[in-house]
Structures are given as C-alpha cells and as structure tokens.
One Martini backbone bead per residue (centre of mass of N, CA, C, O) as a GRO file, in nm:
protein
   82
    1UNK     BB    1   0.097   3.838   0.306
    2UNK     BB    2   0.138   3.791  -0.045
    3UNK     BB    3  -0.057   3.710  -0.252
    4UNK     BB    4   0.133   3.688  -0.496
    5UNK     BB    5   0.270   3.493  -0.382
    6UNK     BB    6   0.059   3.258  -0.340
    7UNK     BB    7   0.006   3.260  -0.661
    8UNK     BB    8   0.281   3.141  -0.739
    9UNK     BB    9   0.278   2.909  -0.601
   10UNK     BB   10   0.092   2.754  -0.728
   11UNK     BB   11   0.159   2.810  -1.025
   12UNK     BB   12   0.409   2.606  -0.966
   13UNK     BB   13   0.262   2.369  -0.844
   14UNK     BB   14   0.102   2.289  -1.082
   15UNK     BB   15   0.322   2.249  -1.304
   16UNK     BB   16   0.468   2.012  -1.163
   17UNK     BB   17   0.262   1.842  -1.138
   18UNK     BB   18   0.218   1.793  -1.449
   19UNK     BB   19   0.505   1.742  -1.532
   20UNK     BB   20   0.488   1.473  -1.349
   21UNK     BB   21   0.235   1.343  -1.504
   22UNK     BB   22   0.409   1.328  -1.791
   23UNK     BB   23   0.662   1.183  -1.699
   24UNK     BB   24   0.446   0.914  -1.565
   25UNK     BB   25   0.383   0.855  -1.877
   26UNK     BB   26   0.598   0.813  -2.005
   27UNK     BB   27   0.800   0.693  -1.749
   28UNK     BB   28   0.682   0.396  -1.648
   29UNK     BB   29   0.727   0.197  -1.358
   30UNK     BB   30   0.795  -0.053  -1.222
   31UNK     BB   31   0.713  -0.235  -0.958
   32UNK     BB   32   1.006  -0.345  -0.902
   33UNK     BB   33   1.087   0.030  -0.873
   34UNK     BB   34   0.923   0.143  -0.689
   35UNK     BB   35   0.985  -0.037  -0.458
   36UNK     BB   36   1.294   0.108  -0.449
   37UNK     BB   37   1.212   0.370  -0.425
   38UNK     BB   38   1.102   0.349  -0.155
   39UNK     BB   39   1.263   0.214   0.026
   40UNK     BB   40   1.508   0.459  -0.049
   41UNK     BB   41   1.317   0.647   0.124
   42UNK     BB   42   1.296   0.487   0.396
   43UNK     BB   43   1.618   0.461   0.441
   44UNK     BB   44   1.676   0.795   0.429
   45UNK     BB   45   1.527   0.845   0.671
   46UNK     BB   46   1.645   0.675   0.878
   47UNK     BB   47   1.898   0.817   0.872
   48UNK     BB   48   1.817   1.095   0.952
   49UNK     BB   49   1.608   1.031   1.174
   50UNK     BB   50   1.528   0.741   1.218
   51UNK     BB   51   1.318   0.587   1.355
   52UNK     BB   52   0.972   0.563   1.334
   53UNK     BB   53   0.891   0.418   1.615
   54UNK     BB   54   1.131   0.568   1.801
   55UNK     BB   55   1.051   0.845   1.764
   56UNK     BB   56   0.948   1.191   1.882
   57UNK     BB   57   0.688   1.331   1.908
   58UNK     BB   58   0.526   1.613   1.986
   59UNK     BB   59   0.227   1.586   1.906
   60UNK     BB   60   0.144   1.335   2.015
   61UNK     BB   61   0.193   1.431   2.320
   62UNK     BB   62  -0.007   1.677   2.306
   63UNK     BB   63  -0.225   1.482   2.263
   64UNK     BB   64  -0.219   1.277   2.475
   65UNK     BB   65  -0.227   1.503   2.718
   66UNK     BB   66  -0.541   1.602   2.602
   67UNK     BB   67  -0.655   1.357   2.663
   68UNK     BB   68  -0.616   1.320   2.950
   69UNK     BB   69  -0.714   1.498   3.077
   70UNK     BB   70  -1.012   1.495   2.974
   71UNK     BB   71  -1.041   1.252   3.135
   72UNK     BB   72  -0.953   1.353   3.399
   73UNK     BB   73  -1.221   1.563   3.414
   74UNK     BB   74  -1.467   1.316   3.369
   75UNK     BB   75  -1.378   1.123   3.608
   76UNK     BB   76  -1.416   1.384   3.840
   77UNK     BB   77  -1.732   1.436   3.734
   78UNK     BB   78  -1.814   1.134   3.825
   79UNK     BB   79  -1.727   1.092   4.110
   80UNK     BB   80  -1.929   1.303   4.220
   81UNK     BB   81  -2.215   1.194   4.111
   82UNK     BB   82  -2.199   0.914   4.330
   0.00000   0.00000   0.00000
C-alpha cells in the first residue's frame, strides 16, 4: 500500500468531518428531526439486511466457537485433575 494513498485518504477523511460540522452547527436538527433521520436509517437498513436480531454474524459465530472450544478444554483438564 502506498503512504501517500493512506495520507490522501486521511486528508479527505478529516476535511469531510470539518465540512460535517460546520454543517451541523450552521444546521442544527431538532430532537425529533434528528429521531426521524435515525429511525429512517434503521429501517433503510432492515430493509436492506433484514431484522438486526434474527440476520447471522459470521464474526459472532466464530467467537462463539472460539469460546465453546476454550471452555471444553478447560473442562476436559479440569475433569483430568479430580
């Protein structure tokens, strides 16, 4: 990867957050504006991805079993030693 890629993106990443709030203080949402754009992005996401409780993680499922397996053999060295 080249530097000079990692500090361009730095560069825009930082001038985007300046821009965004400069924007939300000339700009500033009311509560129940900013609830309307919330809710209206979690359900674009619902839309998109599907319910958040029932869709499937990869990334959970394999700490899941990452922690089952250390368990079970804590277990089995535990069960050795009585």
């Amino acid at each position: 990867m080249d530097p000079a890629d990692i500090r361009r993106w730095s560069e825009n990443h930082a001038a985007v957050t300046a821009r965004e709030l400069k924007e939300m203080r000339r700009n500033p949402l009311s509560p129940s504006d900013a609830f309307k754009a919330a809710m209206s992005l979690l359900e674009f996401d619902e839309a998109c991805n599907g319910s958040p409780f029932e869709r499937r993680d990869d990334l959970d499922t394999q700490s899941d079993q990452q922690k089952w397996d250390a368990w079970m053999k804590l277990r089995a060295n535990w069960n050795k030693r009585l």
